[in-house]
C-alpha positions as CSV (number, residue, x, y, z in Angstrom):
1,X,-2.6,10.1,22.6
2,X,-4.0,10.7,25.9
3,X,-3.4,13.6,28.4
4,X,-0.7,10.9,30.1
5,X,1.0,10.8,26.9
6,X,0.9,6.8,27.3
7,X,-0.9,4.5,24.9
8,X,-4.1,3.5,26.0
9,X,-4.5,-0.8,25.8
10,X,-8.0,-2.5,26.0
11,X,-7.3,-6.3,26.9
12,X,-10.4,-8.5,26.5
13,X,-10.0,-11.9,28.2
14,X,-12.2,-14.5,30.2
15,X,-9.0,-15.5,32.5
16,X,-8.0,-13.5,35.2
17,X,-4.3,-15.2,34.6
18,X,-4.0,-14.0,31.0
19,X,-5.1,-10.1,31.8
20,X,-2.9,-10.0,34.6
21,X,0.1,-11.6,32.6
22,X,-0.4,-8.8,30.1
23,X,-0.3,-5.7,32.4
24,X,3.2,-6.7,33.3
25,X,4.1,-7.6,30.0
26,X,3.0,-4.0,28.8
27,X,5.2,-2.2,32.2
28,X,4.9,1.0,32.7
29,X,4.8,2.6,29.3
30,X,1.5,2.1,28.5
31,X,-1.8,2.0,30.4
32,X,-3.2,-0.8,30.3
33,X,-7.3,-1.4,30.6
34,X,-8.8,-4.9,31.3
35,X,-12.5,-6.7,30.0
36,X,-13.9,-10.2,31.4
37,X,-15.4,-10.4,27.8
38,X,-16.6,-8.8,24.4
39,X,-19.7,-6.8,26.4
40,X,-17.7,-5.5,29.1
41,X,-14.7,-4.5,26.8
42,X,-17.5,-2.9,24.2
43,X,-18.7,-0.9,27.5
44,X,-15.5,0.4,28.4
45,X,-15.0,1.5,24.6
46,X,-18.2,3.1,24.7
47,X,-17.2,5.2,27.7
48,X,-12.9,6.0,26.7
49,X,-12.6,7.6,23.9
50,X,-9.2,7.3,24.0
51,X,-8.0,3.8,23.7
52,X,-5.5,3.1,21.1
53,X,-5.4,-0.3,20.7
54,X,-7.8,-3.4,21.1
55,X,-6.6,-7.0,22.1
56,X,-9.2,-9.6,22.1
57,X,-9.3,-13.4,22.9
58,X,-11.6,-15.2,21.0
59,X,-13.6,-17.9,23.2
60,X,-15.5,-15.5,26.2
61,X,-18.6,-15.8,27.6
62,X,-21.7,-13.7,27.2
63,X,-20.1,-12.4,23.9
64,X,-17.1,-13.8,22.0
65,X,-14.6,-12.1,20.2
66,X,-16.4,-12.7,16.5
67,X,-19.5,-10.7,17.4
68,X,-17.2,-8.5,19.6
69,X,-15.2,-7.6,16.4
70,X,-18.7,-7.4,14.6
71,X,-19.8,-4.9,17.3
72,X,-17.0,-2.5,16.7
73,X,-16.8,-2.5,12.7
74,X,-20.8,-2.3,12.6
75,X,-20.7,0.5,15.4
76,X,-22.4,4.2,15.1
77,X,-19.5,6.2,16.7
78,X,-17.0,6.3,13.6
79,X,-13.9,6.2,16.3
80,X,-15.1,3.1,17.5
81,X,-15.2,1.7,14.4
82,X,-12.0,2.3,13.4
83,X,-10.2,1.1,16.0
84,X,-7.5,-1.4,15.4
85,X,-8.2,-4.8,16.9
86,X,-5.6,-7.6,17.5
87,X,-7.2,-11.0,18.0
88,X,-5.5,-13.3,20.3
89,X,-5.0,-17.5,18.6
90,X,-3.9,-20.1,20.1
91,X,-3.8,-23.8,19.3
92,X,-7.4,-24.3,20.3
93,X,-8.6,-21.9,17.6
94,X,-8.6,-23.5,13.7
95,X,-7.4,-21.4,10.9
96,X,-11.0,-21.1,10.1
97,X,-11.9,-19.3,13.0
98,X,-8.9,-16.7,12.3
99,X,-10.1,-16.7,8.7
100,X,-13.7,-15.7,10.1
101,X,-12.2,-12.8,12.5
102,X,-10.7,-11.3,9.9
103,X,-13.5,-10.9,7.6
104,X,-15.0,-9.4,10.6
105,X,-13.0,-6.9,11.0
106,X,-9.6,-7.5,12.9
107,X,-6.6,-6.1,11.8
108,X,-4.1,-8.3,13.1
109,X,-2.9,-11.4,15.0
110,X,-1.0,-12.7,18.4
111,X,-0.3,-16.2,18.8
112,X,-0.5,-17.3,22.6
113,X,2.1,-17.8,24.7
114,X,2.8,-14.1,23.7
115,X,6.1,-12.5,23.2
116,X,6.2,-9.1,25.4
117,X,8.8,-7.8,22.8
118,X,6.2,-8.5,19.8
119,X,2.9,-7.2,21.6
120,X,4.4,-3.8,22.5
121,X,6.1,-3.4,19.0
122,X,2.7,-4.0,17.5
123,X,0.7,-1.8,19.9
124,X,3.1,1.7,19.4
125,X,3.0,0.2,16.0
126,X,-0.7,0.8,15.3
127,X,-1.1,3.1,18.1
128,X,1.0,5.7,15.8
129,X,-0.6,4.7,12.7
130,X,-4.3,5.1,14.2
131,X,-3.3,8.6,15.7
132,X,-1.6,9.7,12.0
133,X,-4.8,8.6,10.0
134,X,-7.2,10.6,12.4
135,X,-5.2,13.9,11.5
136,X,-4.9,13.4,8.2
137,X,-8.9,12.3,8.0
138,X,-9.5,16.0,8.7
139,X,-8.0,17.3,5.4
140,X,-8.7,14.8,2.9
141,X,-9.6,15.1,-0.6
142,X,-12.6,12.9,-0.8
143,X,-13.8,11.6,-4.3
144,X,-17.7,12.5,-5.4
145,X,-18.9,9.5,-6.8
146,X,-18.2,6.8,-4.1
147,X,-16.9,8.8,-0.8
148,X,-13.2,7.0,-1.1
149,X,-10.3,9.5,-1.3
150,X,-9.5,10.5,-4.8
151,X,-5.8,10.6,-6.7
152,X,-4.7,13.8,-4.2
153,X,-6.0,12.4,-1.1
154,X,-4.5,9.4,-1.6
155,X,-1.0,11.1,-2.3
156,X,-1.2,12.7,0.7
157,X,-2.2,9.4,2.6
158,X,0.2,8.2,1.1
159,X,3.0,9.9,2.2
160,X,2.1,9.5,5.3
161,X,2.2,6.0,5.3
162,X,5.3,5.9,3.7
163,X,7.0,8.0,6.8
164,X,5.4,6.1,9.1
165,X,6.9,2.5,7.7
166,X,10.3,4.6,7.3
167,X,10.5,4.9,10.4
168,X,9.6,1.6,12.0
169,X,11.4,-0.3,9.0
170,X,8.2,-2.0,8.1
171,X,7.1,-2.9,4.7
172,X,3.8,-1.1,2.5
173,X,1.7,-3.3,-0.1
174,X,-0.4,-1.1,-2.7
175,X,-2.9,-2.9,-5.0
176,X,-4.4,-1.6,-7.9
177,X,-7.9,-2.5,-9.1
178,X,-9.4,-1.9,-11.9
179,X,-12.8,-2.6,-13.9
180,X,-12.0,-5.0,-16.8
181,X,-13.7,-3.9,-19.8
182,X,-14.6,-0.6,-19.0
183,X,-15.5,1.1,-22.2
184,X,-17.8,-1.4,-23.5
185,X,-19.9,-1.3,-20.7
186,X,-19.8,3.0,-20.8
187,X,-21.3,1.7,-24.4
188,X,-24.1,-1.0,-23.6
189,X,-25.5,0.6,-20.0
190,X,-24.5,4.1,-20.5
191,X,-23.0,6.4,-18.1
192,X,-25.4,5.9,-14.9
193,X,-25.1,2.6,-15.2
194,X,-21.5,2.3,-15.2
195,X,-21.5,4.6,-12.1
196,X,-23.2,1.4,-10.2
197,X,-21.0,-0.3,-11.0
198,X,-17.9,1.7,-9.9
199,X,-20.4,2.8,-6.7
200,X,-20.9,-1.2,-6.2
201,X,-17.2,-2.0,-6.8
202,X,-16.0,0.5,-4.3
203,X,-18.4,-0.7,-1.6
204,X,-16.7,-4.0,-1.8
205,X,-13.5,-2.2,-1.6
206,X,-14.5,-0.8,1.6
207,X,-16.5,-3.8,3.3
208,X,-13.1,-6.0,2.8
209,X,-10.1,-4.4,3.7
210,X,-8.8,-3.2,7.3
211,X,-10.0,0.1,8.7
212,X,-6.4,0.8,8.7
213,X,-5.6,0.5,5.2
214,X,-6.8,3.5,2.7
215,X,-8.9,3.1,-0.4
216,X,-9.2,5.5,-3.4
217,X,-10.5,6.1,-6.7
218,X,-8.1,7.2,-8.9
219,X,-9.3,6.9,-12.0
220,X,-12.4,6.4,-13.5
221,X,-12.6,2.6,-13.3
222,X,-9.3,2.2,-11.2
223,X,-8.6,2.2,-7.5
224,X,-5.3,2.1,-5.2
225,X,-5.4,0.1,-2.1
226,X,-2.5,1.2,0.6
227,X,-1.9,-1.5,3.2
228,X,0.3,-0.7,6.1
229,X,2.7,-3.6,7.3
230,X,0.6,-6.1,5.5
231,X,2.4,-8.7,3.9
232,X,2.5,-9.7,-0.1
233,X,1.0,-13.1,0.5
234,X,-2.1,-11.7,2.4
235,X,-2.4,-8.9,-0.3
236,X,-2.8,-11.8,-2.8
237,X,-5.3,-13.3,-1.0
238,X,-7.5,-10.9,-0.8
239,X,-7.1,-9.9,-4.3
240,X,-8.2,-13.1,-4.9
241,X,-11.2,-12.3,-2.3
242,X,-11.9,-9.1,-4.4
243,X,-11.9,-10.7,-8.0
244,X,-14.2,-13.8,-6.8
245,X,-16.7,-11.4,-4.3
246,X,-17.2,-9.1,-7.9
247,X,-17.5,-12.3,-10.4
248,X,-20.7,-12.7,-8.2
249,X,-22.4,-9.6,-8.9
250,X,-26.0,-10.3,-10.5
251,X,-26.0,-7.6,-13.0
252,X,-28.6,-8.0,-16.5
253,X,-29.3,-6.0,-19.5
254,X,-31.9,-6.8,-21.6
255,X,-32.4,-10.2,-19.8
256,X,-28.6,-11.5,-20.6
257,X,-26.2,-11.3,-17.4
258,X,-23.8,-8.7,-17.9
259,X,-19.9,-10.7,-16.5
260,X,-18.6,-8.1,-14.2
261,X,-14.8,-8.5,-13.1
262,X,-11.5,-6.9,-12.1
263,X,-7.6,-7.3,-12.0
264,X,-5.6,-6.4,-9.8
265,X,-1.4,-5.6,-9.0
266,X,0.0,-6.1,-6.5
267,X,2.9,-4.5,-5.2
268,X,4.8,-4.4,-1.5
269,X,7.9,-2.8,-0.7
270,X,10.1,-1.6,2.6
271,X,10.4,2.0,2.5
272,X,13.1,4.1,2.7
273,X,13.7,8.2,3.3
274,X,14.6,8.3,-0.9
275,X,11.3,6.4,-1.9
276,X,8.7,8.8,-3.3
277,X,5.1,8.7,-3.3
278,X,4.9,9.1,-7.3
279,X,7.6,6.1,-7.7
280,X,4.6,3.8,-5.6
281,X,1.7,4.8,-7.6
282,X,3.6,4.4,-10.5
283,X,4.6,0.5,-9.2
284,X,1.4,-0.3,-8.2
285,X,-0.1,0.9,-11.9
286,X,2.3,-1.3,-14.1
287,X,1.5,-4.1,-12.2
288,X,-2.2,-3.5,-12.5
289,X,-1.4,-3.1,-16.6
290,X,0.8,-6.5,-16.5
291,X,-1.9,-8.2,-14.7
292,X,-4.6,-6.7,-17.1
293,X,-2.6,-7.7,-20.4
294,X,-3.3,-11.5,-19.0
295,X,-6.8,-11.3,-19.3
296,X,-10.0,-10.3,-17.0
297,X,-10.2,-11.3,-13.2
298,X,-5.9,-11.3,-13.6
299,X,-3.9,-10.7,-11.0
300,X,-0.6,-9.9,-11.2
301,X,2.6,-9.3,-8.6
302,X,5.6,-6.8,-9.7
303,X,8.5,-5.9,-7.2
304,X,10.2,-2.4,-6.7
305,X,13.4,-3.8,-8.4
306,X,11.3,-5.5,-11.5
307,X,9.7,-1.9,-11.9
308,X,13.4,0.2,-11.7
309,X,14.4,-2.1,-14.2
310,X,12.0,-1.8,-16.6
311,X,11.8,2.4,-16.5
312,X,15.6,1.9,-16.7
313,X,15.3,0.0,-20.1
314,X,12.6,2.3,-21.3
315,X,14.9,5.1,-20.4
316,X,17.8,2.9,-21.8
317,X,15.7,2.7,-25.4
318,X,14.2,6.0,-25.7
319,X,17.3,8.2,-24.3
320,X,18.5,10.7,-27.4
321,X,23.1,10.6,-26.7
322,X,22.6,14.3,-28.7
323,X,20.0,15.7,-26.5
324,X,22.2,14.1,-23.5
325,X,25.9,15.1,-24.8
326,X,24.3,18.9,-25.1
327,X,22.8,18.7,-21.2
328,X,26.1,17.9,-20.2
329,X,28.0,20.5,-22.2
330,X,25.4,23.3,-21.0
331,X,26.5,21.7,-17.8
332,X,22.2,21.1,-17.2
333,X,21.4,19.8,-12.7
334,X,18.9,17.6,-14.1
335,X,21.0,15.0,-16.2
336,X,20.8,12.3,-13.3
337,X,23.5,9.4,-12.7
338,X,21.3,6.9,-14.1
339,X,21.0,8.9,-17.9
340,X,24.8,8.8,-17.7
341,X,25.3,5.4,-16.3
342,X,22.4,4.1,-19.9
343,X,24.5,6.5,-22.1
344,X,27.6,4.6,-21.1
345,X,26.4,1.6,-21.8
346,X,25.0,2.3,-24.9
347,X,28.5,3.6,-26.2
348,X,30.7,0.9,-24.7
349,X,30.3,-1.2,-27.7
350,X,31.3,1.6,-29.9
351,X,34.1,2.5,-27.6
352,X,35.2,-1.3,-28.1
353,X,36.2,-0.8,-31.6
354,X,36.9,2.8,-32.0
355,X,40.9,3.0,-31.8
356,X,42.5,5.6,-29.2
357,X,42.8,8.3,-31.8
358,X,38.8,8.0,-33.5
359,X,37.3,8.3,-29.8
360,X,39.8,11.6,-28.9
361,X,38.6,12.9,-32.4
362,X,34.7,12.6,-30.9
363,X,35.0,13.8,-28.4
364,X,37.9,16.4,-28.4
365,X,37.1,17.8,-31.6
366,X,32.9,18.3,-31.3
367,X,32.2,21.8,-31.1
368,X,28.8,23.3,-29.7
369,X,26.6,25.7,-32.0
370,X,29.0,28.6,-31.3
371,X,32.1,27.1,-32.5
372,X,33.7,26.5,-28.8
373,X,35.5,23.0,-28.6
374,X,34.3,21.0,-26.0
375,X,36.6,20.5,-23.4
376,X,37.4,16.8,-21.7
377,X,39.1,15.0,-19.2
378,X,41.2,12.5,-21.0
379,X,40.5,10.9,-17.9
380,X,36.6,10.5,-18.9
381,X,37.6,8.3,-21.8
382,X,40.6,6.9,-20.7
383,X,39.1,3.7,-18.6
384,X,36.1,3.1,-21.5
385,X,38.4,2.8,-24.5
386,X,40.5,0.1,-22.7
């Protein structure tokens, strides 16, 4: 933040009415800065380095908000370019027209009239994101091959994030991305060649998504998108974006066109303070591996729930009741609620037609290595043998 404390606004607008209307509408808790269009407002970045936040109409003279936005993304001074800017619609402007800002560059939307409650939300919003990625951008953990972050930095990005949208009870999306087909082409162009292609792959990665969001390699033909307070159905579009940009690519070996193509999961969820970084990754690579079992240039959505479910079932079929039953009697702190709530389940039917005196016999008469009966609440038994 600045030396004030106060977060920094850059309004860009042709009408004196609108930049007016929006330095009321911001108050006194933040400062607000005013441009009569994209070359004035690119001036005044030029010269503040600490503005926070960029909103920006569209239609201005002597230069819009399009090359405006291509101004900042294209600009030498890295701060610059990473700013986030909102662009301002209205009913004037065609969904084409927001479809062309944001492959310029912006990182979010307004609709006019604007809602003062909304605006300010979404400038502390990205205000606090920008300032947490700058730290972290000082200690990351960059990967060799293509610049992105690599599997640590994006853990610790990661985390991050996930505080961040914690505390402003806003959702995450992860995709994953991955090469189809790997191997075989580590077998038919060889290892530098397949390094273009991971090289090429990322660079699409980092032409399309928001400066905002974080990209990394994780793997050696796999990559993890995070997406701060981007929603599911925008995530799909531009993994649909991704997969037709790469289908493009004019690769050839020995004269024949070598098909080049990706899927890609797609996961978004609303954080919470229990939610761990591991648990995300982990999301976001099953649905890669659901969306990669359909086929090349798949993609493929899985919720938080769907994912829980599915370890719970694995855990449910692969959980040993001997290995458990000893954990318990050695009194083990890692046997968590959700081994004891599968084992219970998995016994109920046996339960169901054992009488009262087989199941005391189990479990009143098993004795550990040493020869010590095991010792029971009848309680424990009483409500499953009902």
């Amino acid at each position: 933040m600045s030396i004030s404390n106060k977060i920094r606004v850059l309004v860009i607008d042709d009408s004196r009415v609108v930049r007016v209307a929006a330095v009321r509408m911001f108050g006194s808790e933040f400062e607000v800065l005013s441009a009569v269009d994209g070359a004035d407002g690119l001036s005044i970045l030029e010269r503040d380095n600490d503005i926070h936040v960029v909103f920006t109409d569209l239609a201005m003279p002597e230069m819009d908000g399009f090359e405006l936005l291509e101004a900042i993304r294209e600009h030498t001074d890295s701060n610059i370019r990473s700013l986030p800017v909102i662009v301002a619609t209205g009913a004037g402007n065609p969904e084409s027209a927001k479809q062309k800002a944001f492959s310029l560059g912006a990182t979010d939307f307004v609709t006019k009239p604007f809602n003062a409650t909304d605006i300010k939300a979404r400038a502390r919003s990205y205000a606090a994101l920008r300032q947490e990625n700058r730290s972290l951008k000082e200690n990351v953990t960059i990967d060799a091959l293509t610049g992105l972050l690599n599997l640590k930095g994006l853990q610790m990005q990661l985390e991050k994030e996930m505080s961040f949208a914690a505390r402003h009870r806003s959702n995450l999306t992860l995709l994953a991305i991955e090469i189809d087909n790997y191997k075989d082409f580590f077998v038919r162009i060889g290892r530098e060649g397949t390094e273009k292609v991971v090289r090429r792959v990322s660079n699409v990665l980092e032409d399309t998504f928001r400066k905002e969001d974080s990209v990394a390699r994780t793997g050696i033909a796999r990559f993890i998108v995070t997406m701060p307070m981007s929603l599911p159905e925008n995530a799909v579009d531009m993994a649909n974006r991704i997969c037709h940009t790469i289908e493009s690519f004019k690769a050839k070996l020995d004269g024949k066109r070598i098909k080049i193509t990706v899927s890609i999961g797609v996961s978004s969820v609303y954080v919470d303070s229990k939610l761990l970084a591991n648990t995300l990754i982990g999301l976001a690579s099953e649905s890669l591996e659901r969306a990669a079992t359909k086929g090349s240039s798949q993609i493929q959505e899985l919720t938080l729930e769907e994912y829980e479910n599915q370890l719970q079932e694995e855990a449910r079929r692969s959980m040993s009741i001997d290995a458990l039953l000893e954990q318990i009697i050695d009194n083990d702190p890692s046997v968590t609620s959700t081994e004891l709530d599968v084992a219970i389940d998995r016994l109920t039917p046996l339960f169901k037609v054992l009488s009262d005196q087989q199941v005391h016999k189990i479990f009143f008469s098993r004795k550990k290595p040493s020869g010590k009966v095991l010792e029971f609440n009848s309680r424990q038994t009483q409500g499953t043998t009902q």
